[in-house]
N, C-alpha and C positions, 0 to 999 in steps of 0.2 A: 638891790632888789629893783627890778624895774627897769634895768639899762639896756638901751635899745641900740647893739652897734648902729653906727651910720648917723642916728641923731642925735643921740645926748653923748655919744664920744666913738671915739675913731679908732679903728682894728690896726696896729702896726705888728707889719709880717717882719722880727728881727732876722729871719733866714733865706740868706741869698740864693737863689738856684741860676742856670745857666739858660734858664726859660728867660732873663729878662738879663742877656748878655751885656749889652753898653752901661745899663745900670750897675751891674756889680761887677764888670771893668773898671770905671770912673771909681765907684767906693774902694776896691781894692786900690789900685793905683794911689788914691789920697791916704788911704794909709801907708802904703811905701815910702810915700813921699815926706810922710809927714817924720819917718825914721832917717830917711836920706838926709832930711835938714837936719834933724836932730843931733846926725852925727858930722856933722856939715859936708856931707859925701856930693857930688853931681850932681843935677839933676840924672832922672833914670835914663833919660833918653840918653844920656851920653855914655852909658855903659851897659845899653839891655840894647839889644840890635832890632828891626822894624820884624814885626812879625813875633818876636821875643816873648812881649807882655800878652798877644792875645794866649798864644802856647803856656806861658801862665797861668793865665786866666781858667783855660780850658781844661789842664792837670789840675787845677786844685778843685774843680768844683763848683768851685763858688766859695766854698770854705775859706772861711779869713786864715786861719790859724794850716788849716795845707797849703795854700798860696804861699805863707810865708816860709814856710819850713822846706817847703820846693825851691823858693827861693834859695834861701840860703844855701842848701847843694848846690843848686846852679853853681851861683858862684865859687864852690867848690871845685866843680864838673868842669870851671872856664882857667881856674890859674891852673889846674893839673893839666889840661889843654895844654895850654900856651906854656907852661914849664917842659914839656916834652919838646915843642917845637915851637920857639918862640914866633918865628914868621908862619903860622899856622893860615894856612888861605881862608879859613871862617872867619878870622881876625878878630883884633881882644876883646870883642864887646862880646854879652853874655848870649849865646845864639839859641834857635828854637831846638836844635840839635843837642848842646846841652841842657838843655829845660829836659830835653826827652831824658837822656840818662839819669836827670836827678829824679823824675820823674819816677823813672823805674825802682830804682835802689827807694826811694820812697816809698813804694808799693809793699815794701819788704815790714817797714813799720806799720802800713794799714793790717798785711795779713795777720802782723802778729796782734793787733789789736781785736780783727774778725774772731781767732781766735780765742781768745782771751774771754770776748764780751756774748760768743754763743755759745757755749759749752753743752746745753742743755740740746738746742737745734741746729749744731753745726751740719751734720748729715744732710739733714735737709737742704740748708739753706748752700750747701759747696754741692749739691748734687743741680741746685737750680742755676748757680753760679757757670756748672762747668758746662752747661746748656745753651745758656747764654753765648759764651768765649766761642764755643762750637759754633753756634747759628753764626755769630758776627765774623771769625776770625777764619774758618773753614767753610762755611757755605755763603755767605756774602759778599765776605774779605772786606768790608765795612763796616765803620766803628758807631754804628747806629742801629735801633730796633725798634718795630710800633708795637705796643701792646694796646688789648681791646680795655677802655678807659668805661666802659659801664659794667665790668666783668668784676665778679663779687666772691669767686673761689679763695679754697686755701691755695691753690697754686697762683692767681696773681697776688695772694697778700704777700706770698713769699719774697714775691719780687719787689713788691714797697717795700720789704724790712730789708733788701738789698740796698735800696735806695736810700734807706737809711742809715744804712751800714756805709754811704759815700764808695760802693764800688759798681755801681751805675748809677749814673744821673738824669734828670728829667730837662730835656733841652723845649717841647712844646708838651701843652697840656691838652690839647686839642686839635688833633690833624685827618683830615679825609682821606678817602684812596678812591681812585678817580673810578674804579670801577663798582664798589661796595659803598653806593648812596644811602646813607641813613645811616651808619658807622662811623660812632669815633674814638679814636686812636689817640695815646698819646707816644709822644716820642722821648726813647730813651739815649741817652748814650753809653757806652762802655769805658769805663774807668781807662783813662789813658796809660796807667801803669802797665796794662796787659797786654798791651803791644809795640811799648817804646824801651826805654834803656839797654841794656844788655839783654833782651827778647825782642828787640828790633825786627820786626814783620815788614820788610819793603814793600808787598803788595799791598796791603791793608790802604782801603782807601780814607782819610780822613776828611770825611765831609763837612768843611765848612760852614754847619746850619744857621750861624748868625747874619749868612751875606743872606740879601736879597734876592741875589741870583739864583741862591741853590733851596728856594722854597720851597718849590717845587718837585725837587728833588726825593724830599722826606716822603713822598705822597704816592711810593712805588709801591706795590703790593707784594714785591720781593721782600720788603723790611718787616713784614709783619711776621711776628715770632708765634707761635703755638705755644703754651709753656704746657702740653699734654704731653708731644714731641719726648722722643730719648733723645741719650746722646747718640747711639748706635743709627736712632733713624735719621739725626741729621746729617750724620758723619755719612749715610749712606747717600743720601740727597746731595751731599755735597762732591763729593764721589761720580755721581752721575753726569751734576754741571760740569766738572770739569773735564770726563770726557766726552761729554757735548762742546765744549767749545775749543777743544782739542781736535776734533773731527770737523768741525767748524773752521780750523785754522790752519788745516791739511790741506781742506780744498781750494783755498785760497791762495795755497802757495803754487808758483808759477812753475811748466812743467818743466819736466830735465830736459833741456837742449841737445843733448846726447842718447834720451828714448827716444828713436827714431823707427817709424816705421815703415822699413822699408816694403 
């Protein structure tokens, strides 16, 4: 009765998000490590390749308990590699490559979990799902989306219980768009099962939001999602960009050497 967080005791958030990236790298990583000794295996670095652990990182979540299970495919995903071709040119450390396919076949255990755990709201919640995949994967081709951060509908709760459901994640919780001053946004990502393993999307771009570099990035007003949107209107929007830059990519190409007119 009477506890005041902040002064007479301290708020611990036990759940990692991908908002506070180097943090729940470093904790992931000290638990791997602490099994690697355990079983007196390498250190990691000598068998997860540079780039390896953040693609880790990045598939699981944040999730202790996905990072490891992703893990462990990996490793799966790397000696069936190298069993097929032993001089395989990725070479035998565990690569971002296979992080992706365990990734994906991983994705096979979330749905049936999605399943499982919304019986009551599945409808709903795979109609806002496949919404989502559309905006990112068809009108973006990038694995990130803003949603309005002081919007109180049942269409964005929908999207928190997404989020809780660990098949998109919150990488900032606070983002602007350079042209909509006094809005804020926060940033989501898209579950990297939906576009890695055996559903490999080459164009999909995977924006790195933990560099420095690509802050900026997040703060396009392309990224912002409507969740009022169908799928039909995205699918049509998307449909449109790309013969926009189709017609965009004609004119650029340089003329026939042979249309001559004489």
């Amino acid at each position: 009765m009477g506890l005041k967080i902040g002064d007479d005791a301290d708020d611990i958030n036990l759940d990692l998000t991908l908002e506070k990236f180097s943090s729940a790298r470093d904790f992931l990583l000290k638990i791997l490590d602490s099994y690697s000794n355990d079983a007196a295996a390498p250190k990691i670095t000598k068998f997860v390749a540079d780039g390896g652990v953040d693609r880790l990182v990045i598939a699981s979540g944040g999730v202790t308990r996905d990072f490891l299970g992703i893990f462990r495919r990996s490793i799966n995903e790397t000696r069936e590699r190298l069993s097929q071709n032993p001089g395989h040119p990725r070479g035998p450390k565990i690569g971002a490559e296979d992080i992706n396919v365990a990734a994906g076949s991983y994705g096979d255990t979330k749905r049936e979990e999605f399943e499982r755990d919304t019986l009551e709201d599945r409808k709903r919640l795979e109609d806002m799902f496949d919404k989502i995949k559309a905006f990112c994967l068809e009108k973006n081709k990038a694995n990130v989306l803003l949603v309005d951060q002081e919007a109180s509908d049942a269409e964005h709760d929908t999207i928190q219980e997404l989020v809780d459901l660990r098949l998109i994640h919150q990488i900032r919780s606070r983002v602007t768009e350079k042209s909509r001053t006094g809005n804020i946004f926060r940033a989501l990502l898209l579950d990297i099962s939906q576009y890695t393993g055996e559903r490999t999307r080459r164009d999909i771009n995977m924006i790195e939001f933990w560099r420095p570099e690509n802050k900026e990035i997040l703060r396009k007003s392309k990224y912002i999602f409507d969740p009022a949107m169908t799928v039909e209107e995205i699918q049509k929007a998307s449909k449109a960009i790309r013969a926009t830059e189709s017609a965009s990519a004609d004119k650029k190409k340089p003329a026939n050497q042979l249309d001559i007119d004489f």
